[in-house]
Each structure stands twice: as C-alpha cells, then as structure tokens.
FIBA-846836 format. One record per residue (C-alpha): x negated, z negated, y negated. Coordinates in steps of 0.001 Angstrom, whole numbers. Layout:
BEGIN
ATOM        xx        zz        yy
ATOM         X         Z         Y
...
//
This chain:
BEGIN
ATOM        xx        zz        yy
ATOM    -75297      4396     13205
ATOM    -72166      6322     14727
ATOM    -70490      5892     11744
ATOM    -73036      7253      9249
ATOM    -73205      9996     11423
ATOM    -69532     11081     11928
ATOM    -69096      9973      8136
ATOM    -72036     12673      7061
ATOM    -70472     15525      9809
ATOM    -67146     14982      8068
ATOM    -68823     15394      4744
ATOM    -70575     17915      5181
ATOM    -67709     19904      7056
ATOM    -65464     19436      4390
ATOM    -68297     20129      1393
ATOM    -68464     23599      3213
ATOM    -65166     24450      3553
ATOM    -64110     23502        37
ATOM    -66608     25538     -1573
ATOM    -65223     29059     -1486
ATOM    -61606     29981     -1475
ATOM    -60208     33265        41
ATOM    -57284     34227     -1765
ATOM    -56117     35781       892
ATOM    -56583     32408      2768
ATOM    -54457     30912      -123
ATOM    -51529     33425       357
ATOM    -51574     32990      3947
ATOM    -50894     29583      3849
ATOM    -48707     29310       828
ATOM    -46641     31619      3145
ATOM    -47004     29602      6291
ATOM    -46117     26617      4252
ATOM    -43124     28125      2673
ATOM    -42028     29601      6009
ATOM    -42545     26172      8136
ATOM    -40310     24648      5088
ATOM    -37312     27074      5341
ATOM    -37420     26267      9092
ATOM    -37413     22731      8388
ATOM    -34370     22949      5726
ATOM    -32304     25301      7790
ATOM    -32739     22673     11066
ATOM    -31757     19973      8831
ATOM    -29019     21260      6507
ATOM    -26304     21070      9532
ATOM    -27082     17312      9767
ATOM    -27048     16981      6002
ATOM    -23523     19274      6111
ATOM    -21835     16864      8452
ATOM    -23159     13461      7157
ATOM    -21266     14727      3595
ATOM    -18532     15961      5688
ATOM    -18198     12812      7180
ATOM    -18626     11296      3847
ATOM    -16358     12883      2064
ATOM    -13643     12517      4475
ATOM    -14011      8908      4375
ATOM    -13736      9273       600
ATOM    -10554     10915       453
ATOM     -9051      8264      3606
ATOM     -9825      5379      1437
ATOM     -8250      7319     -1803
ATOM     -5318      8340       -29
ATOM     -4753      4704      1415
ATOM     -5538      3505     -2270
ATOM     -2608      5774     -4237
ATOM      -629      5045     -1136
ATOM      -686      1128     -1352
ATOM      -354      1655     -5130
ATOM      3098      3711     -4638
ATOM      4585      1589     -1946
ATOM      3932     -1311     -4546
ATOM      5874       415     -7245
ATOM      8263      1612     -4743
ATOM      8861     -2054     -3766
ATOM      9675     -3400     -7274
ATOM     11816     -1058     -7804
ATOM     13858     -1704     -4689
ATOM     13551     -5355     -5810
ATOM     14538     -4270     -9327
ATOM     17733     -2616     -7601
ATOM     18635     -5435     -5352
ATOM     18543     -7808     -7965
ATOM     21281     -6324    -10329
//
C-alpha cells in the first residue's frame, strides 16, 4: 500500500511539473548547467595536462632510448668493420 502511494505522489509530482515550461526556467538552467560544466573542465584539465605531460615524456624517453640503441648498433659494426681490416 506504501508503494502505490509513494508511486502515485511521484507521479503526480512529476505530471505537474512537466506540464508547463518557463523559458526563463529553461535559460536558467541551461546556464547553470553550462556554468557547473566549465567548473568541472577547468578543475580537471590540470590533471588531464599532466597525465599527457607525463605521457608524452615517457614517449619521447622510450624514442630517445630507441634511436639511441639503434646508433650504438651501427656505431658498433662499424668499429667491428674497422678492427677487422
């Protein structure tokens, strides 16, 4: 019986408030919304800046150590080259 009854107070709560629309309502909170989102973004985008710092230092490490290897490889045949003549 409780549930009936909070099921038909929801209902009819939410028949009444969805019937007319204010558009200044609407603005309103298209504004709050927007404004509670640029808060969000700007907390977020130093976290998101160093994660792809962090990233993309890691990125360049492990190219760096890649060319490196690569060169000391060539760099050793040709001292083997060099020894063997």
């Amino acid at each position: 019986m409780k549930k009936i009854i909070l099921y038909g107070l929801l209902f009819s709560i939410f028949s009444f408030s969805c019937r007319e629309s204010n558009p200044r309502l609407i603005k309103s909170w298209v504004s709050m919304s927007d404004t509670l989102l640029r808060n969000r973004i700007k907390l977020e985008q130093d976290s998101v800046d160093h994660i792809c710092i962090k990233k993309s230092d890691s990125l360049y490490k492990a190219a760096y150590d890649s060319i490196y290897k690569k060169r000391l490889g060539e760099m050793q045949v040709l001292l083997d080259s060099i020894n063997q003549q």
